[in-house]
N, C-alpha and C positions, 0 to 999 in steps of 0.2 A: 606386232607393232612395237613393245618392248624391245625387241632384239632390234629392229631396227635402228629405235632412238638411241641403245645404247653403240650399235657401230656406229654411227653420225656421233653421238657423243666424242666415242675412243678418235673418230678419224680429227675433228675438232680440235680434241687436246694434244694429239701429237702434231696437228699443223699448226697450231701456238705455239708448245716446245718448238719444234723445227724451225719457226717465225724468227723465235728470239734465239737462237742460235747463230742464225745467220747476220744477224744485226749487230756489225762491231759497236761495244760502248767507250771508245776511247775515238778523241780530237786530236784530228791532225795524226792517224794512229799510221801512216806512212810517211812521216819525218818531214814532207816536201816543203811545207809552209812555215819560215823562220820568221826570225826579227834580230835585229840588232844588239847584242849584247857586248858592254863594255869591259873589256880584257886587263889591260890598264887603263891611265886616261889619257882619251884621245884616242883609243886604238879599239875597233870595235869589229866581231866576227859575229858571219850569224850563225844562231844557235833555233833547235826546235820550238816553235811556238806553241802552248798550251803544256809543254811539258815541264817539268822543274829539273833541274841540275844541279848539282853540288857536288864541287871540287876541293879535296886538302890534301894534303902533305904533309908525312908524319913530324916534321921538325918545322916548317915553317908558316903553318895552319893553311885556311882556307884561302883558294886561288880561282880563277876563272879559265884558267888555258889549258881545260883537262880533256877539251872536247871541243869539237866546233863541227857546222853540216856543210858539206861536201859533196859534189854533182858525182865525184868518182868513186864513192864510198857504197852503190848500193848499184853493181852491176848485176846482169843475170847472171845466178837463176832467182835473185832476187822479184818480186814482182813492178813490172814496169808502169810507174803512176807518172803525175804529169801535173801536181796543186802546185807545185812554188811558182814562184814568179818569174825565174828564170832571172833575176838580178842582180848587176855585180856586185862586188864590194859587201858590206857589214848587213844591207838590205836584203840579200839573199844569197840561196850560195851558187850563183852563175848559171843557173839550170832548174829544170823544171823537176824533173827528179832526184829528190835530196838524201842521204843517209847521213849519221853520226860518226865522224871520225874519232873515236877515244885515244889519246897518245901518251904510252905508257914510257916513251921516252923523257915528259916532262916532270918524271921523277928520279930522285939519285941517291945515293947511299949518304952527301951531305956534300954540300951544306942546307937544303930541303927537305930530303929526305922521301920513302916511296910516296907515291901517288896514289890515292882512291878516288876513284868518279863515278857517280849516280846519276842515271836518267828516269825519271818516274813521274805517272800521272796518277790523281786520285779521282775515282768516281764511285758516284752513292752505291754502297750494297745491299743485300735484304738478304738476314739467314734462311741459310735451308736452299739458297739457290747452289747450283754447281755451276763453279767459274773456268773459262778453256783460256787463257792467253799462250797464244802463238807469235812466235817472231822469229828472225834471221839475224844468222850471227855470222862472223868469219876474221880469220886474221893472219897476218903474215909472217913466215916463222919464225924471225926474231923478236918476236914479243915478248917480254919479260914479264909477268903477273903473277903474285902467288892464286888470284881468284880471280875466276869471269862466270858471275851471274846473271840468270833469268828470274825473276821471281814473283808470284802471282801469292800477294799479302793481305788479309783481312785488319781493318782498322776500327776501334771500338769511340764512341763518339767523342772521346777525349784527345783520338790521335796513337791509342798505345794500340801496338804490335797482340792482336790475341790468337792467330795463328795463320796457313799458309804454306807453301811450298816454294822450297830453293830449286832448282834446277844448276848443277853445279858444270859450267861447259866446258872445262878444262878437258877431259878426260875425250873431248871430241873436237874440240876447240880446230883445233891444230893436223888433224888428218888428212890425208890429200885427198882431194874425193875430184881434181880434176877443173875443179870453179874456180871462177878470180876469187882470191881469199880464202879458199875454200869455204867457201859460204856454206852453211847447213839451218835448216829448220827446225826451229826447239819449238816444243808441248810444254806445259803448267797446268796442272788442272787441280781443284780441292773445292769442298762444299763450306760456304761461308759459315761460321757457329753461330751461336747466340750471342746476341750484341753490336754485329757488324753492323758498322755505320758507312766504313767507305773499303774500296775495292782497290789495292795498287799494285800498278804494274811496274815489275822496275826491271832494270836492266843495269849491270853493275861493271867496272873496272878496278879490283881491290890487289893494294901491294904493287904497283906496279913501277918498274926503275927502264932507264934509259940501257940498253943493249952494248958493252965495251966493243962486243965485235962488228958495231956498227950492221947494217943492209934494212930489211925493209922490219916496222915493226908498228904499224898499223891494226889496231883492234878496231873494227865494223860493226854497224847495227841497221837494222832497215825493216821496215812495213812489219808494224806490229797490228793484232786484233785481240781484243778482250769481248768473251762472248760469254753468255749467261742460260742456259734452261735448268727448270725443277729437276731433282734427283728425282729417278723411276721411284723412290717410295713413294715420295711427293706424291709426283704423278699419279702411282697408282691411289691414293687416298680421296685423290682432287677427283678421280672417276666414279671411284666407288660412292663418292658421295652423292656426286651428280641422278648416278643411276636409281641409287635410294630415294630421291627425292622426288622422281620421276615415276617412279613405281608408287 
């Protein structure tokens, strides 16, 4: 009868883990559903809803036109979703299927100077979990960047950086694999530490200038997922206890 409870036990906690695995924690984590964001004034593009942004320039600070979402920014082998509203203009971006256009053409050697853009969302974390954020990237070969990150950050309840993993895309950014953009799927994965208050997922555009040789220079982003189960220690301790207590 023991043996039994404890397979029913084991089969329980791995279809929990496997539960919350499956369960993205990030809104709106396939870009599709914007809102209106004001460029200058008066001029207004739509950007991701629920996520944060932040655009500057090494010489002329902080700007809004580092980024805006895009019906043609997230084709296959991207995954095909369908939240936006399919509306024109600042309201949406013309389609139901939305990604991120980052434009690293919107910086220069001066009188602005490079460009850096951030896309990131935060949500609650609890140490001791292991964190998976996956997402799609791709861009088109004249794009100038000294960096293009993925990065899956733990944040301690004041807001500071206590640690986390960069994934650095450069280095595959840019390889022809035969996709529009050459789109590719990036991995993040690291176990929260002690203290984690919130979970962020970001996606970066750093150093980035406008191309002299002119053609396409399009950096992409599209359907992110942040997914969360216990480290096998975990796990195994959460069992071990069960069965003790059982017994």
């Amino acid at each position: 009868m023991r043996n039994t409870l404890s397979l029913f036990t084991l089969a329980a906690v791995l279809s929990l883990a496997s539960h919350s695995a499956q369960a993205t924690l990030l809104t709106n984590g396939n870009l599709d559903v914007t809102q209106p964001v004001e460029i200058v004034p008066g001029f207004f593009l739509p950007k991701p809803a629920s996520w944060v942004n932040e655009g500057f320039r090494a010489i002329s600070g902080p700007y809004e036109d580092e980024m805006s979402s895009e019906p043609w920014a997230g084709p296959a082998p991207t995954p095909v979703t369908a939240d936006g509203s399919g509306l024109p203009g600042p309201d949406g971006c013309d389609g139901p299927d939305c990604a991120v256009f980052f434009k690293p053409f919107s910086g220069n050697a001066a009188p602005n100077g490079p460009t850096t853009g951030h896309l990131y969302q935060d949500v609650p974390g609890t140490p001791g979990l292991e964190y998976t954020l996956t997402g799609w990237a791709g861009a088109e070969s004249n794009a100038l960047m000294t960096g293009a990150e993925m990065a899956l950050e733990f944040l301690d309840g004041g807001g500071s950086t206590i640690g986390g993993t960069v994934v650095n895309l450069l280095p595959t950014l840019f390889v022809d694999n035969g996709e529009p953009f050459d789109y590719k799927q990036y991995t993040a994965s690291a176990v929260a530490p002690a203290n984690t208050a919130f979970v962020r997922a970001r996606v970066s555009m750093i150093g980035a200038m406008g191309n002299p040789a002119g053609g396409g220079q399009a950096y992409v982003v599209d359907d992110f997922e942040l997914t969360a189960i216990p480290e096998p220690s975990t796990l195994a301790l959460v069992l071990v206890g069960i069965i003790r207590r059982r017994r």
